[in-house]
PDB file of N, CA, C and O in Angstrom, chain B, residues numbered from 101:
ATOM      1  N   UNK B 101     192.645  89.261  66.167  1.00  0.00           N
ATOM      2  CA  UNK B 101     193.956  89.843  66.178  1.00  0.00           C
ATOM      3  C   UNK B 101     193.858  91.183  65.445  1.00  0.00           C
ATOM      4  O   UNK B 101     193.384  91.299  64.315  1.00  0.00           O
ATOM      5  N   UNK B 102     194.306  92.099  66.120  1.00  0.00           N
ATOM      6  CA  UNK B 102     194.217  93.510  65.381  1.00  0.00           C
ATOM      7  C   UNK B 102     195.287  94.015  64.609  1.00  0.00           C
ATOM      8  O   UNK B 102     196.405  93.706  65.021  1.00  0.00           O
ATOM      9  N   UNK B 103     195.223  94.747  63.546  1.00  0.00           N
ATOM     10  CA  UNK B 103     196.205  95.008  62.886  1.00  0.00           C
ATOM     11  C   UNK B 103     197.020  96.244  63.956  1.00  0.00           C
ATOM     12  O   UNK B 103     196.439  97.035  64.700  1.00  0.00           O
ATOM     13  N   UNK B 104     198.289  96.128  63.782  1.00  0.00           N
ATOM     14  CA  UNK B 104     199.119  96.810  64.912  1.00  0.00           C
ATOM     15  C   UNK B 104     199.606  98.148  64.592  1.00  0.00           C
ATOM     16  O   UNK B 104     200.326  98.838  65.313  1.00  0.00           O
ATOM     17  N   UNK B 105     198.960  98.568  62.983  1.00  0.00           N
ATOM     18  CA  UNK B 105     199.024  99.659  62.401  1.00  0.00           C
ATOM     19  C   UNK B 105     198.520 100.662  62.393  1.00  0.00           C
ATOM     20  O   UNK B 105     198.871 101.827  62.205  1.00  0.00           O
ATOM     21  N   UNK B 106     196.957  99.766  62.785  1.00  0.00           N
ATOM     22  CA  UNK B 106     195.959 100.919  63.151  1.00  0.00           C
ATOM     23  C   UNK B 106     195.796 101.221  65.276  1.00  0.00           C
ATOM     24  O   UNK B 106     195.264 102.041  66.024  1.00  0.00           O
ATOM     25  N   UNK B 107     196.375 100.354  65.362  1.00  0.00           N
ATOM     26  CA  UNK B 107     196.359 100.335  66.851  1.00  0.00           C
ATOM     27  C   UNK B 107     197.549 101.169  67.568  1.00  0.00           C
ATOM     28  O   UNK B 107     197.709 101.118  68.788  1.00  0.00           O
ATOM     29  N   UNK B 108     198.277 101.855  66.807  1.00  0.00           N
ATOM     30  CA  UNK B 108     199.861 101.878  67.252  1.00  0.00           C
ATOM     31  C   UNK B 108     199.703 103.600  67.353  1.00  0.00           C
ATOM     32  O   UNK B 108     200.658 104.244  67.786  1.00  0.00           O
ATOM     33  N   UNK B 109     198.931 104.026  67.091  1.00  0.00           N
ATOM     34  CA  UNK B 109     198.084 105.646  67.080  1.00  0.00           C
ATOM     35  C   UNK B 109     196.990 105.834  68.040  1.00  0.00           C
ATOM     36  O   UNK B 109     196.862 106.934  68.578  1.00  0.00           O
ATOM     37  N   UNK B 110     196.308 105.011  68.267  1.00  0.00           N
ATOM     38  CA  UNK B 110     195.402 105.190  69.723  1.00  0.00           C
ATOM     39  C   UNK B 110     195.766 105.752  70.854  1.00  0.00           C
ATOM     40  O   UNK B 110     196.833 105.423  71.373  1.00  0.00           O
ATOM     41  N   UNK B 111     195.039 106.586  71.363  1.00  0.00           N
ATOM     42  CA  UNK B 111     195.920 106.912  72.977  1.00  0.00           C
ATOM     43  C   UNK B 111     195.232 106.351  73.985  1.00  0.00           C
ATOM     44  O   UNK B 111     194.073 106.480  74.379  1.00  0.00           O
ATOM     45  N   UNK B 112     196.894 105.179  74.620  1.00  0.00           N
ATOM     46  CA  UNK B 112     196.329 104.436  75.491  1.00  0.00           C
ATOM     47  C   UNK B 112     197.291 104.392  76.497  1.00  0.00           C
ATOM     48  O   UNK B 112     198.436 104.844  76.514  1.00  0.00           O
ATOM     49  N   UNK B 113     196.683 103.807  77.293  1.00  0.00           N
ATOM     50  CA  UNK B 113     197.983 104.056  78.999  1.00  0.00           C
ATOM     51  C   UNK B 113     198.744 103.293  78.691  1.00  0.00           C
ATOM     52  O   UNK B 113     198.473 102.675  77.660  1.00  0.00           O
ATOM     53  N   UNK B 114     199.962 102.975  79.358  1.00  0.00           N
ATOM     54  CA  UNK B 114     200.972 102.240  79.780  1.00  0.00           C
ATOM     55  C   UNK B 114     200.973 101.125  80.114  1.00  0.00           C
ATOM     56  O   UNK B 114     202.048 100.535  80.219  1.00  0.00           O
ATOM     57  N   UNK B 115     199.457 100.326  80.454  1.00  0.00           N
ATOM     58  CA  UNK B 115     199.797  99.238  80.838  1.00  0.00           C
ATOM     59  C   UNK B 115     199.101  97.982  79.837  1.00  0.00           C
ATOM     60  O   UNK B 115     197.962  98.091  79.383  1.00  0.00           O
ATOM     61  N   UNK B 116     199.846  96.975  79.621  1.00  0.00           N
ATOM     62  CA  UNK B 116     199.362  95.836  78.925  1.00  0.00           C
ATOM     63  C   UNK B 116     197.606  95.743  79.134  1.00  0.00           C
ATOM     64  O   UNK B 116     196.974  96.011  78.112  1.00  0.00           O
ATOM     65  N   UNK B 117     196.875  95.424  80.242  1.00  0.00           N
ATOM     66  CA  UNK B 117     195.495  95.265  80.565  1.00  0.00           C
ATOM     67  C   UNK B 117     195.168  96.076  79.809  1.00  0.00           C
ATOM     68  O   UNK B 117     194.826  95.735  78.677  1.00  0.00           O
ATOM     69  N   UNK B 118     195.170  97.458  80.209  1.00  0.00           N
ATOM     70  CA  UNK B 118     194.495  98.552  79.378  1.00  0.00           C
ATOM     71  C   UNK B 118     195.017  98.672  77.686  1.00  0.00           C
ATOM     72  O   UNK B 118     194.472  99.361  76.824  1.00  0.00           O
ATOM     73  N   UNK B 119     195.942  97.994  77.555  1.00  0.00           N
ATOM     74  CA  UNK B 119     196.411  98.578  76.029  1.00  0.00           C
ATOM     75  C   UNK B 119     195.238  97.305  75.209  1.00  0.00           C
ATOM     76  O   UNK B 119     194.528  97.682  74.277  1.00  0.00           O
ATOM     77  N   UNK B 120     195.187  95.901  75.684  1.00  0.00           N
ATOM     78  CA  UNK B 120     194.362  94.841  75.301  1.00  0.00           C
ATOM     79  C   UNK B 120     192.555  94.890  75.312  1.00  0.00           C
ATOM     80  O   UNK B 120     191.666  94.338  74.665  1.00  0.00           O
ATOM     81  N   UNK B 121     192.621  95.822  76.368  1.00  0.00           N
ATOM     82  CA  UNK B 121     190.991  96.383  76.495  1.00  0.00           C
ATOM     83  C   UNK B 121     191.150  97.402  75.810  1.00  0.00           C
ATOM     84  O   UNK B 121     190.786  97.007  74.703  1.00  0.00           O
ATOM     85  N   UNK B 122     191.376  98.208  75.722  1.00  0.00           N
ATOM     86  CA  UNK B 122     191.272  99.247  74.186  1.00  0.00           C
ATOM     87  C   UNK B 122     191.375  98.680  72.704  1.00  0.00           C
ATOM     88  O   UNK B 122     190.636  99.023  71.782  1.00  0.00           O
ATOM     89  N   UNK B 123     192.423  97.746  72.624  1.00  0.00           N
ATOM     90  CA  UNK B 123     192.398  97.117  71.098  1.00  0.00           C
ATOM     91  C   UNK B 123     190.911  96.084  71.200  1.00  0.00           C
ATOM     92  O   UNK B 123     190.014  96.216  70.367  1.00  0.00           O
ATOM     93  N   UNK B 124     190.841  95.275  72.108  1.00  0.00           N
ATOM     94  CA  UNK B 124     189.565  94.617  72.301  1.00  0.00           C
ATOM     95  C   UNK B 124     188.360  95.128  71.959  1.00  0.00           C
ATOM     96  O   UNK B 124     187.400  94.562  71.435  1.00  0.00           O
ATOM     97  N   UNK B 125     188.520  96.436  72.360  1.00  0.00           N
ATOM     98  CA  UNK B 125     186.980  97.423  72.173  1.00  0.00           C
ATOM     99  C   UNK B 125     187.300  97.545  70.592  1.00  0.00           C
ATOM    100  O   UNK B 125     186.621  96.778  69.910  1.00  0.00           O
ATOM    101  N   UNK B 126     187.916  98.103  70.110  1.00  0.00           N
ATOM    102  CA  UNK B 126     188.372  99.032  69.070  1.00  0.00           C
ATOM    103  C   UNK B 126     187.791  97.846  67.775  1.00  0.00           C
ATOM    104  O   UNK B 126     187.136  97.967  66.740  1.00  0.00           O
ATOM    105  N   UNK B 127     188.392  96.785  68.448  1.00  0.00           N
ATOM    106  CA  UNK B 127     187.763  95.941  67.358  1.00  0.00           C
ATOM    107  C   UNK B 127     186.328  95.207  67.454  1.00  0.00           C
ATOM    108  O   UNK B 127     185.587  94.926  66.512  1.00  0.00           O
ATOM    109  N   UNK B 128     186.108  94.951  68.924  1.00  0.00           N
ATOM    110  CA  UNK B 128     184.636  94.786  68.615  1.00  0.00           C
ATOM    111  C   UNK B 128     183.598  96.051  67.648  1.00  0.00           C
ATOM    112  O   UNK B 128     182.834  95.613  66.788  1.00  0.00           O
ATOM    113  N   UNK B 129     183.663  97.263  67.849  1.00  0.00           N
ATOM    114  CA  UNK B 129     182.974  98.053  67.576  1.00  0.00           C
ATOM    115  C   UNK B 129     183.398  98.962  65.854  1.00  0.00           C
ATOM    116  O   UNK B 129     182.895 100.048  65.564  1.00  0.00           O
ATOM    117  N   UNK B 130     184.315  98.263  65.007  1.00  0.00           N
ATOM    118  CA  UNK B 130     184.333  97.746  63.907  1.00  0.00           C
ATOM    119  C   UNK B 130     185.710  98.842  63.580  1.00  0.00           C
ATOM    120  O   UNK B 130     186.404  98.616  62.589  1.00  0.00           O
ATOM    121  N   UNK B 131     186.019  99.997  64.472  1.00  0.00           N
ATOM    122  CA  UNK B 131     187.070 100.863  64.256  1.00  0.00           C
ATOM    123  C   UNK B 131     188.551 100.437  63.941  1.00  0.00           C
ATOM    124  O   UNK B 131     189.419 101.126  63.403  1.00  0.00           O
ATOM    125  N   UNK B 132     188.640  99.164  64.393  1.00  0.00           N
ATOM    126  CA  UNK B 132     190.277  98.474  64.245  1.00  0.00           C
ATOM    127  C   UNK B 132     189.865  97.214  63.444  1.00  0.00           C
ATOM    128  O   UNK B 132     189.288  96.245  63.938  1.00  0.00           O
ATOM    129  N   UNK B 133     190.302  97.371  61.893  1.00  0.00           N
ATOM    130  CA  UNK B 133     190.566  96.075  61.509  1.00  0.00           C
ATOM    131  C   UNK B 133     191.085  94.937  62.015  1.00  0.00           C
ATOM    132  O   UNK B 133     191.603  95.211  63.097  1.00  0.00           O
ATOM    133  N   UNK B 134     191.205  93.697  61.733  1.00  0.00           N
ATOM    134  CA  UNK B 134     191.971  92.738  62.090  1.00  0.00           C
ATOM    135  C   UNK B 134     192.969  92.372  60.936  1.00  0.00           C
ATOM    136  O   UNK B 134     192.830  92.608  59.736  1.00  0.00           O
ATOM    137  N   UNK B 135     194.205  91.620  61.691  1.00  0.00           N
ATOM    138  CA  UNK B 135     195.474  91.700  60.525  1.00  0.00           C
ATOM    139  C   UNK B 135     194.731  90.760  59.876  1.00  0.00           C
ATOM    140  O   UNK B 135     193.640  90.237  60.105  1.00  0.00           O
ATOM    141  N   UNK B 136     195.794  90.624  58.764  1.00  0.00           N
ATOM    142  CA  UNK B 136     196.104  90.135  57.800  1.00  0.00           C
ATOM    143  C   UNK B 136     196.743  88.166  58.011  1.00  0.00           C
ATOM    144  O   UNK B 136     197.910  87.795  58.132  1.00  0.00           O
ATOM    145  N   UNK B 137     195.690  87.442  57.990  1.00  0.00           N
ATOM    146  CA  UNK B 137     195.914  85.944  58.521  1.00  0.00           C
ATOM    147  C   UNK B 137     195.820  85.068  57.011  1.00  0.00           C
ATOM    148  O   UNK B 137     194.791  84.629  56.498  1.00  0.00           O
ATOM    149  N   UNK B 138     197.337  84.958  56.441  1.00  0.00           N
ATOM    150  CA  UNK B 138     197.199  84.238  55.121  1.00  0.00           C
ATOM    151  C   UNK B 138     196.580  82.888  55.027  1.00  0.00           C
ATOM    152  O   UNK B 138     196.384  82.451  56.161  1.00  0.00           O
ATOM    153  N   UNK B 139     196.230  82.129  54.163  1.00  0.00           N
ATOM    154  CA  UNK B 139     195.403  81.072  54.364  1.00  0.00           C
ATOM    155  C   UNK B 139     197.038  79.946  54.194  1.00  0.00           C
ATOM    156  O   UNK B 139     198.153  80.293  53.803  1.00  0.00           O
ATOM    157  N   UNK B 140     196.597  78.686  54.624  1.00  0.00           N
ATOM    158  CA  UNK B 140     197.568  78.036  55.030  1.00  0.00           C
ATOM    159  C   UNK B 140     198.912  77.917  54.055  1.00  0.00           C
ATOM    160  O   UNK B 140     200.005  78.297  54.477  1.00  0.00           O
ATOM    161  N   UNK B 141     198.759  77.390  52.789  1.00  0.00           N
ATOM    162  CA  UNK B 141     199.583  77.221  51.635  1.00  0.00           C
ATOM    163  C   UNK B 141     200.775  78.281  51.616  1.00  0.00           C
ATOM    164  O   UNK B 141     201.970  77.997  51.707  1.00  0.00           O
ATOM    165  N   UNK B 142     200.137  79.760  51.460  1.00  0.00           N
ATOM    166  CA  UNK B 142     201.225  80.530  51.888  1.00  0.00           C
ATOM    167  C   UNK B 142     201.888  80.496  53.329  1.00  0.00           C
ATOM    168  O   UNK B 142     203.045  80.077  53.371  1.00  0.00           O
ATOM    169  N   UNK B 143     201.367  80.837  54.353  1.00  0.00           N
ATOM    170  CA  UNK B 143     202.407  80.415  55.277  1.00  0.00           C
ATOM    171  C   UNK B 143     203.190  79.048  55.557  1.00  0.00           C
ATOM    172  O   UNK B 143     203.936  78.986  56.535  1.00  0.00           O
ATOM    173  N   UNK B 144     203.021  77.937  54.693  1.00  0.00           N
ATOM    174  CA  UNK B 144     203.765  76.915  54.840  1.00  0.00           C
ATOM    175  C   UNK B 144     205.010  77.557  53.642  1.00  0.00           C
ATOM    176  O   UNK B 144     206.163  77.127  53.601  1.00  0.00           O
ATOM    177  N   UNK B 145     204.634  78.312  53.013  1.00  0.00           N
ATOM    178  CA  UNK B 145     206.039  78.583  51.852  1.00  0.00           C
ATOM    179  C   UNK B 145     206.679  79.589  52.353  1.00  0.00           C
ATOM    180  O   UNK B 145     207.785  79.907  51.918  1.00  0.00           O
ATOM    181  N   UNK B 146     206.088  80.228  53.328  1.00  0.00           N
ATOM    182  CA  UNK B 146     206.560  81.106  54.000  1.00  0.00           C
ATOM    183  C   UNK B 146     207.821  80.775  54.852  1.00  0.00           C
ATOM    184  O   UNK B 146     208.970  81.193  54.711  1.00  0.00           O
ATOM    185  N   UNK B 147     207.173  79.691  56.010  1.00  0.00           N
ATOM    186  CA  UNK B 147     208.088  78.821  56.785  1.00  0.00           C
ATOM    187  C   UNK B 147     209.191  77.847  56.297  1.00  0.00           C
ATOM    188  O   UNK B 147     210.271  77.509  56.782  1.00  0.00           O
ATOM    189  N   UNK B 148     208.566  77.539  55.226  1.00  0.00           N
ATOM    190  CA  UNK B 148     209.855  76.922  54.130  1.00  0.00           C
ATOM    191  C   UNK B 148     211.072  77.947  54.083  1.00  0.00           C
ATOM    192  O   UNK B 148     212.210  77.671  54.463  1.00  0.00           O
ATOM    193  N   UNK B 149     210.654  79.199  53.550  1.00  0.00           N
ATOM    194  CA  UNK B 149     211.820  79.784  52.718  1.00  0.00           C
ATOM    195  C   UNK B 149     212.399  79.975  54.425  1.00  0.00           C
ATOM    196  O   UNK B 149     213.394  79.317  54.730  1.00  0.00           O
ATOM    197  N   UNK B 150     211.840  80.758  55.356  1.00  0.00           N
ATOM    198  CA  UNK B 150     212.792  80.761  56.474  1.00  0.00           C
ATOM    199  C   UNK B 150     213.359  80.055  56.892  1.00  0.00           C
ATOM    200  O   UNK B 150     214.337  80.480  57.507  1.00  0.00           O
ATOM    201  N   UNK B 151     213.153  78.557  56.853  1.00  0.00           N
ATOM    202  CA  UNK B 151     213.515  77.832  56.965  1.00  0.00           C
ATOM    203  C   UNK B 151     215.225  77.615  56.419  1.00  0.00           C
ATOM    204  O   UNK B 151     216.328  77.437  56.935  1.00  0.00           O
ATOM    205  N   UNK B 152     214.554  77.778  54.883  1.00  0.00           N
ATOM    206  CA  UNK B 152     215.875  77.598  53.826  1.00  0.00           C
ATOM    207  C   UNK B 152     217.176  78.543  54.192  1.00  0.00           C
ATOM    208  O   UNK B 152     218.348  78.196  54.041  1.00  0.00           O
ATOM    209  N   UNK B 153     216.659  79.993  54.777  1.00  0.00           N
ATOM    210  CA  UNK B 153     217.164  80.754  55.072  1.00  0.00           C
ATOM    211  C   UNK B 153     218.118  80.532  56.164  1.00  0.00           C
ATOM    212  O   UNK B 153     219.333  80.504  55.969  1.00  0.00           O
ATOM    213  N   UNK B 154     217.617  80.387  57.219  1.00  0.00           N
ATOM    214  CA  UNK B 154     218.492  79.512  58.181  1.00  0.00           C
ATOM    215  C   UNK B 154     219.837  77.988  57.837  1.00  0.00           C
ATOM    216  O   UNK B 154     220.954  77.697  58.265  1.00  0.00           O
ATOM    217  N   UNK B 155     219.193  77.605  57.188  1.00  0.00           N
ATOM    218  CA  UNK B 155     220.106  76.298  56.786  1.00  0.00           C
ATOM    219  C   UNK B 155     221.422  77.234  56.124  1.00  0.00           C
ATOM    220  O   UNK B 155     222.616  77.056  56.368  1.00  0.00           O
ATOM    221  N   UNK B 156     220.864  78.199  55.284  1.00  0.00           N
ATOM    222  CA  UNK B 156     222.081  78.782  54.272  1.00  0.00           C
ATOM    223  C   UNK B 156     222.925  79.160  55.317  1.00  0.00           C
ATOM    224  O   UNK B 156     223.947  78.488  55.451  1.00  0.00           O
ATOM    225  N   UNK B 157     222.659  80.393  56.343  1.00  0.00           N
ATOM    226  CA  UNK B 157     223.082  80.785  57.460  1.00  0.00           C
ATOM    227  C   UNK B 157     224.025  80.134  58.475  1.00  0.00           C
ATOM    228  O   UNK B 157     224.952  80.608  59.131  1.00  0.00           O
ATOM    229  N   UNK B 158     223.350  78.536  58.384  1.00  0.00           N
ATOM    230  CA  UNK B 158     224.031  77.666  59.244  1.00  0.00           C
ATOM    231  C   UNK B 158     225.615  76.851  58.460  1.00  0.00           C
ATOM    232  O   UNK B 158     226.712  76.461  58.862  1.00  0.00           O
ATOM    233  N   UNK B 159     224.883  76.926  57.183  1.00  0.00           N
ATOM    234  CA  UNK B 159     226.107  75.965  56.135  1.00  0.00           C
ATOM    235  C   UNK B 159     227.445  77.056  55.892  1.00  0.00           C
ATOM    236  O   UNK B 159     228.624  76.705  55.831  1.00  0.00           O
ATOM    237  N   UNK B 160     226.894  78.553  55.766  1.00  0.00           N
ATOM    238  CA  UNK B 160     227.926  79.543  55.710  1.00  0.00           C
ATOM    239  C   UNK B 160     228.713  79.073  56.887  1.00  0.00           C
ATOM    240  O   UNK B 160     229.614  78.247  56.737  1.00  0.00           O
ATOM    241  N   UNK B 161     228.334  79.683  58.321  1.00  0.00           N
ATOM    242  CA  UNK B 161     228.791  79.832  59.631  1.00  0.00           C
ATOM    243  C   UNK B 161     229.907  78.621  59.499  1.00  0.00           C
ATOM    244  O   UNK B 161     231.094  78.847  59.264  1.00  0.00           O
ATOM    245  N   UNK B 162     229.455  77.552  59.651  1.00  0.00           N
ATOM    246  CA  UNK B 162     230.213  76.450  59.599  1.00  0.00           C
ATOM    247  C   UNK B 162     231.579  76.305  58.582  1.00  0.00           C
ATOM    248  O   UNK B 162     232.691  75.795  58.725  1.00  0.00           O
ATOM    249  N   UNK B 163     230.780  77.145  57.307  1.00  0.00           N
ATOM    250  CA  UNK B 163     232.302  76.793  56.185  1.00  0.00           C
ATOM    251  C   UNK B 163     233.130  78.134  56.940  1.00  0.00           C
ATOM    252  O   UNK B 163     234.247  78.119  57.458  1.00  0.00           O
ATOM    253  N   UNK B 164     232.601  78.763  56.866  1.00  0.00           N
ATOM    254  CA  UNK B 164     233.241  79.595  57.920  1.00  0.00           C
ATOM    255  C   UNK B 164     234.624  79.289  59.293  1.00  0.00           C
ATOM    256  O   UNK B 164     235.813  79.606  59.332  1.00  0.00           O
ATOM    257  N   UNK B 165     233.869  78.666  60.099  1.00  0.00           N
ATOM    258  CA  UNK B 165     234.138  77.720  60.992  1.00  0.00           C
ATOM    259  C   UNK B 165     235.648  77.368  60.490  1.00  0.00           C
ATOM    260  O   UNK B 165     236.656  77.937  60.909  1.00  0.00           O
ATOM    261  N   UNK B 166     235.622  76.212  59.409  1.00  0.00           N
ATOM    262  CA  UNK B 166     236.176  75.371  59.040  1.00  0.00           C
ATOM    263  C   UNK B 166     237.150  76.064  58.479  1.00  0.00           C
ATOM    264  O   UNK B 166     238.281  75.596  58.612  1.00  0.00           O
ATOM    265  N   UNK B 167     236.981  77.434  57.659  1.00  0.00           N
ATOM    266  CA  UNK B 167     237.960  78.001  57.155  1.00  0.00           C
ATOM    267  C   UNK B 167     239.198  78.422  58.554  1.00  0.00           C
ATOM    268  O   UNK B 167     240.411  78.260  58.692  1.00  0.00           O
ATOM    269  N   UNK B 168     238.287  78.918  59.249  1.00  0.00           N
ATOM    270  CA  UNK B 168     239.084  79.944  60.271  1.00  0.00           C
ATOM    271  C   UNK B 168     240.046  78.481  60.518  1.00  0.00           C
ATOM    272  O   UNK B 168     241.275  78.469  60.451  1.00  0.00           O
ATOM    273  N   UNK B 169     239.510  77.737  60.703  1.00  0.00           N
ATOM    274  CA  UNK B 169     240.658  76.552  61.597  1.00  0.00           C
ATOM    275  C   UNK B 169     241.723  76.037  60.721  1.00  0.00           C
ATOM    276  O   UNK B 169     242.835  75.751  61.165  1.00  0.00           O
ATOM    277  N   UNK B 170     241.399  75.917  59.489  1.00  0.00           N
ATOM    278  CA  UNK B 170     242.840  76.046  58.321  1.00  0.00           C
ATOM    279  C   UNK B 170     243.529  76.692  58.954  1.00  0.00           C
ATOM    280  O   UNK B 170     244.416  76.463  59.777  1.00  0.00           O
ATOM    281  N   UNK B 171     242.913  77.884  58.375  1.00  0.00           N
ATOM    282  CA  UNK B 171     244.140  79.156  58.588  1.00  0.00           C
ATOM    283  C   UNK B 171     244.802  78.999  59.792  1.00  0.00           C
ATOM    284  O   UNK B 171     246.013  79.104  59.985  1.00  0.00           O
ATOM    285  N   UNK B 172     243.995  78.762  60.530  1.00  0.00           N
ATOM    286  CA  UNK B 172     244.977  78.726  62.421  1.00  0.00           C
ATOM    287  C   UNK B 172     246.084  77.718  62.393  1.00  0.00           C
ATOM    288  O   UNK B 172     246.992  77.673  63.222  1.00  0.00           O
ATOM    289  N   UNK B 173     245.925  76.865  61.310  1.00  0.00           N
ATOM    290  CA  UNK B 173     246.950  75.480  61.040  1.00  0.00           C
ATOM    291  C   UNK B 173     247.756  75.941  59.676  1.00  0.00           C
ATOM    292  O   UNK B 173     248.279  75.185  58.857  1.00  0.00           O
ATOM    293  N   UNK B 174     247.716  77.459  59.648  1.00  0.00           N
ATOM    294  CA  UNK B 174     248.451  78.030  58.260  1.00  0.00           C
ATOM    295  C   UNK B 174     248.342  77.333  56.990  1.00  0.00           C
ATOM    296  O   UNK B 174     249.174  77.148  56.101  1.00  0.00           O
ATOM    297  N   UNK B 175     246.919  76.929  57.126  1.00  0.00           N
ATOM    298  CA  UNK B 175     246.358  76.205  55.324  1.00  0.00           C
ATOM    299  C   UNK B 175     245.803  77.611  54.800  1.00  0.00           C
ATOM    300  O   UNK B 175     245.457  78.494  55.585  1.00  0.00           O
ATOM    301  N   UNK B 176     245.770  77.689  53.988  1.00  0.00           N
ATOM    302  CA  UNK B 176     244.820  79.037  53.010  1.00  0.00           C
ATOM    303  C   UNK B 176     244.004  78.183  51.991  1.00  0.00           C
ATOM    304  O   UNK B 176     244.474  77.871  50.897  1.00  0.00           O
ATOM    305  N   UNK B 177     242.931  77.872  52.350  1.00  0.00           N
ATOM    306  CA  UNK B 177     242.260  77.159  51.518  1.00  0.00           C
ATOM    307  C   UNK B 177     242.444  78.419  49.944  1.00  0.00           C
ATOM    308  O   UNK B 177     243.026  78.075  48.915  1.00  0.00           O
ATOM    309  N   UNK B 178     242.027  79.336  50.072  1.00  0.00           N
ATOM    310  CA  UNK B 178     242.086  80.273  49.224  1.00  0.00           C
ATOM    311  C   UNK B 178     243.159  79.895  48.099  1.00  0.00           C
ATOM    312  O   UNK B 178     242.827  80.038  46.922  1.00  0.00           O
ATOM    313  N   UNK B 179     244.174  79.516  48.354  1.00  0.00           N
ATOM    314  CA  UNK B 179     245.673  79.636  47.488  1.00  0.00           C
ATOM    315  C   UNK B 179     246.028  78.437  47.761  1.00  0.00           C
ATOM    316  O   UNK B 179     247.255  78.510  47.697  1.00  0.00           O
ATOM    317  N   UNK B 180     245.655  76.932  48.134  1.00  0.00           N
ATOM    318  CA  UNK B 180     245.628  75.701  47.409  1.00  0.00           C
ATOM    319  C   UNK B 180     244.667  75.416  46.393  1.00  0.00           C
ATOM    320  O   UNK B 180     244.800  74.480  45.604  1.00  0.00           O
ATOM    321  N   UNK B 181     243.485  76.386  46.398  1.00  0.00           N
ATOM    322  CA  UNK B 181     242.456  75.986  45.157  1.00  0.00           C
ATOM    323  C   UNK B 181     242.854  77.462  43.734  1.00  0.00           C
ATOM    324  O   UNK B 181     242.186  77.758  42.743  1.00  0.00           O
ATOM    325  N   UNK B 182     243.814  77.900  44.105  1.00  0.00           N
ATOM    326  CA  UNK B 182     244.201  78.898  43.078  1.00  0.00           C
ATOM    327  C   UNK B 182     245.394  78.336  42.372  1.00  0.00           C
ATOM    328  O   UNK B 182     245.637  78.512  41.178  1.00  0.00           O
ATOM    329  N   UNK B 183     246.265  77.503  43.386  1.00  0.00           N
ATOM    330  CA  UNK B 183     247.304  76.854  42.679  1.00  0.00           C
ATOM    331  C   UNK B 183     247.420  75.733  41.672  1.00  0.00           C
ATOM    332  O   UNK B 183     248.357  75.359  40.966  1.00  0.00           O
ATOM    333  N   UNK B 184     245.771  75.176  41.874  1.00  0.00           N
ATOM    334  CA  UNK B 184     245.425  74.192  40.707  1.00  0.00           C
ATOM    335  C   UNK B 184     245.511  73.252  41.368  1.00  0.00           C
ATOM    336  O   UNK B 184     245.849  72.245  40.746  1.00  0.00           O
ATOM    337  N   UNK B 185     245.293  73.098  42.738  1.00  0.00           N
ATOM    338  CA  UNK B 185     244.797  71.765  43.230  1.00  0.00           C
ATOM    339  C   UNK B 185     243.287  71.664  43.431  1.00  0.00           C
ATOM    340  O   UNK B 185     242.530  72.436  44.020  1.00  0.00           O
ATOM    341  N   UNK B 186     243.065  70.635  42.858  1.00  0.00           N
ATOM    342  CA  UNK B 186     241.343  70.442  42.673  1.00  0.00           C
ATOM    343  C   UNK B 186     240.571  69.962  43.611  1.00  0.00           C
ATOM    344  O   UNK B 186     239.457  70.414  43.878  1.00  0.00           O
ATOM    345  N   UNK B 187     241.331  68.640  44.393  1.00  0.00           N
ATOM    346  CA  UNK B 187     240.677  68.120  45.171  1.00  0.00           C
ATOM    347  C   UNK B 187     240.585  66.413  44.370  1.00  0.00           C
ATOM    348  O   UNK B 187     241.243  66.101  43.377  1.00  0.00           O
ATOM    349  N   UNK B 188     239.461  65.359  45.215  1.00  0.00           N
ATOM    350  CA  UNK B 188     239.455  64.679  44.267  1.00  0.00           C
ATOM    351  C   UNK B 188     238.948  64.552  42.992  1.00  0.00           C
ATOM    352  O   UNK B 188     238.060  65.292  42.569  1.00  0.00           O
ATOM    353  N   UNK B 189     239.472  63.628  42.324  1.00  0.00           N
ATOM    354  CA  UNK B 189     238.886  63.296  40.926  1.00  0.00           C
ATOM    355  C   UNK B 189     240.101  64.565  40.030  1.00  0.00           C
ATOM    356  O   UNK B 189     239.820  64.803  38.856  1.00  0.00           O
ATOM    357  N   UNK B 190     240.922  65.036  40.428  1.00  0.00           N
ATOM    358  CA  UNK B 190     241.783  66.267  39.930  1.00  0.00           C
ATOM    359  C   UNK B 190     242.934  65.548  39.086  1.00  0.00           C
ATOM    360  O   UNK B 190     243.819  64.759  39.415  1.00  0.00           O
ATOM    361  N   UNK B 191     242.721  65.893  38.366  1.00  0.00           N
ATOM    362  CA  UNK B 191     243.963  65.176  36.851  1.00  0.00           C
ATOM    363  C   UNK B 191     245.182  65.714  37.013  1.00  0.00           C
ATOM    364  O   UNK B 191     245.398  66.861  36.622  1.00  0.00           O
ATOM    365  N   UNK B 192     246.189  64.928  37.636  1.00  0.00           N
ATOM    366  CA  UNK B 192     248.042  65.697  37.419  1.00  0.00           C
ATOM    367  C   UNK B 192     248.655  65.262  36.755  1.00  0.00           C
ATOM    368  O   UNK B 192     249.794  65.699  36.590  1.00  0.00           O
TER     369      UNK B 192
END
């Protein structure tokens, strides 16, 4: 796999075949490094955090979601939790 940094400056035609036979050469003949392939540990923490990233993304969207549909039923979640309603376990 060639790094796409050093490959992205070459002058090469237009077409996929030829752009893959030029990086092909480039790296057999020692002129194009190859990327950067972390050893496993990091890319599993890698895929984790994107991972995590997504879930956050998904849990927003949704409270999200859930807000908009209050409001469409004229709840303001906003200004029942300002008025001092807690929810359960809430002392009156």
């Amino acid at each position: 796999m060639a790094n796409p940094q050093q490959i992205r400056g070459t002058p090469v035609g237009k077409t996929d075949r030829r752009t893959a036979g030029e990086s092909r050469r480039g790296c057999a003949s020692g002129g194009v490094e190859g990327s950067f392939i972390p050893t496993r540990p990091p890319r599993e923490l890698r895929e984790l955090v994107r991972y995590r990233k997504r879930l956050i993304r998904a849990r927003t969207a949704e409270a999200n979601r859930i807000q908009d549909v209050l409001e469409g039923a004229y709840i303001k979640l906003s200004s029942l939790l300002s008025m001092g309603w807690g929810g359960p376990g809430h002392a009156s």
